[in-house]
N, C-alpha and C positions, 0 to 999 in steps of 0.2 A: 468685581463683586466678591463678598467673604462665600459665597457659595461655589463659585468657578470652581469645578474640576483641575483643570487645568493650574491654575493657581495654587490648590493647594498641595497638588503634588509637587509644584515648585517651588513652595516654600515647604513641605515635608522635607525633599530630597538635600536642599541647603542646611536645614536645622540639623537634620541627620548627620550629614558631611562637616557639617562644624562639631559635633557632638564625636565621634569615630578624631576627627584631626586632634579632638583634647584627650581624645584616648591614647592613642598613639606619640602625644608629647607626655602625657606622664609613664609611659613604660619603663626610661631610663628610671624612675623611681623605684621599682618593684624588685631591680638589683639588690641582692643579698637578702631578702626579705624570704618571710617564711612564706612557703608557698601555698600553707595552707589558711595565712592570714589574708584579710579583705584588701587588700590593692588600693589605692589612693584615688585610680580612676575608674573601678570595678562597676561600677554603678550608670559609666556612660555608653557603654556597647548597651543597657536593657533602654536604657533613654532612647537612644539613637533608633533603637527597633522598634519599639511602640510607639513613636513619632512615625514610622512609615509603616507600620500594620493599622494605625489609628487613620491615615491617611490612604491607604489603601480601600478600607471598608466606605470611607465617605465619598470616593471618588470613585472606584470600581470595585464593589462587591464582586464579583465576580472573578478579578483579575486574581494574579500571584504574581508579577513583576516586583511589587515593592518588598512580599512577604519577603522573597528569595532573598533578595536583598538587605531584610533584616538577618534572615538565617547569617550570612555571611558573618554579620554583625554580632552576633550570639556567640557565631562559632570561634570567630577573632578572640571575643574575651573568655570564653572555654579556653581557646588554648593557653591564654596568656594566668589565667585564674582557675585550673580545673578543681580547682576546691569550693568553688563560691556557688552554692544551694539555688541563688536566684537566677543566675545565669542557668546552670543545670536544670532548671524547674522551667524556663523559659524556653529554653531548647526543645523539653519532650512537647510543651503545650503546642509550639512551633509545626515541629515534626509531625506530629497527629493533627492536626490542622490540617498542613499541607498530603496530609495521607501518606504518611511514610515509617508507618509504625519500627520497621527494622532501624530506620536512621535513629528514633528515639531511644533505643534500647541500651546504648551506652551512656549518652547525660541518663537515662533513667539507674541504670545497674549503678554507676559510679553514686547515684544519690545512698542507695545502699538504706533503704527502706524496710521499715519491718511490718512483720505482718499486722500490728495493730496500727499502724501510719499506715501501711496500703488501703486500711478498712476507709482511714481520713480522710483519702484524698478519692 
């Protein structure tokens, strides 16, 4: 059934893991590339996490197995993109979620915010 718990953390964890593998084949692309430009695959590590934080709240509110899991995923494309705002942005919402406000303090300082955007957000 499209409700199973069970289910759909099995197809969460598969989309995920297909989404993270198309990450990781486009990295030989980001050679030579400015490091502060968008990435070719920049956009599949937030895919991959909100596919299993999406999938986390429908099947165990409660839980953090899948979050952490995203984290990883976040963290993967920080390393590979530390210039990319969404991935950074996604990182601190992450980290303060999971109640880890020290972990968020670097994707947050790196976003390098001022004081009328801090009003913003």
């Amino acid at each position: 059934p499209a409700d199973d718990p069970t289910a759909l953390l099995t197809q969460a964890k598969a989309r995920a893991a297909e989404l993270m593998a198309l990450y990781m084949r486009s990295l030989p692309l980001y050679e030579g590339a400015d490091p502060r430009e968008r990435g070719p695959g920049d956009e599949l590590p937030l895919l991959a996490a909100g596919e299993l934080m999406v999938a986390q709240r429908r099947a165990d509110p409660s839980g953090a197995s899948l979050l952490l899991q995203a984290l990883v995923f976040l963290e993967t494309g920080y390393e590979h993109s530390p210039h990319n705002g969404n991935i950074r942005l996604a990182l601190v919402s992450l980290y303060g979620l999971l109640g880890a406000p020290a972990a968020a303090l670097k994707p947050f300082s790196d976003l390098d915010v001022k004081h009328i955007q801090l009003d913003t957000l």
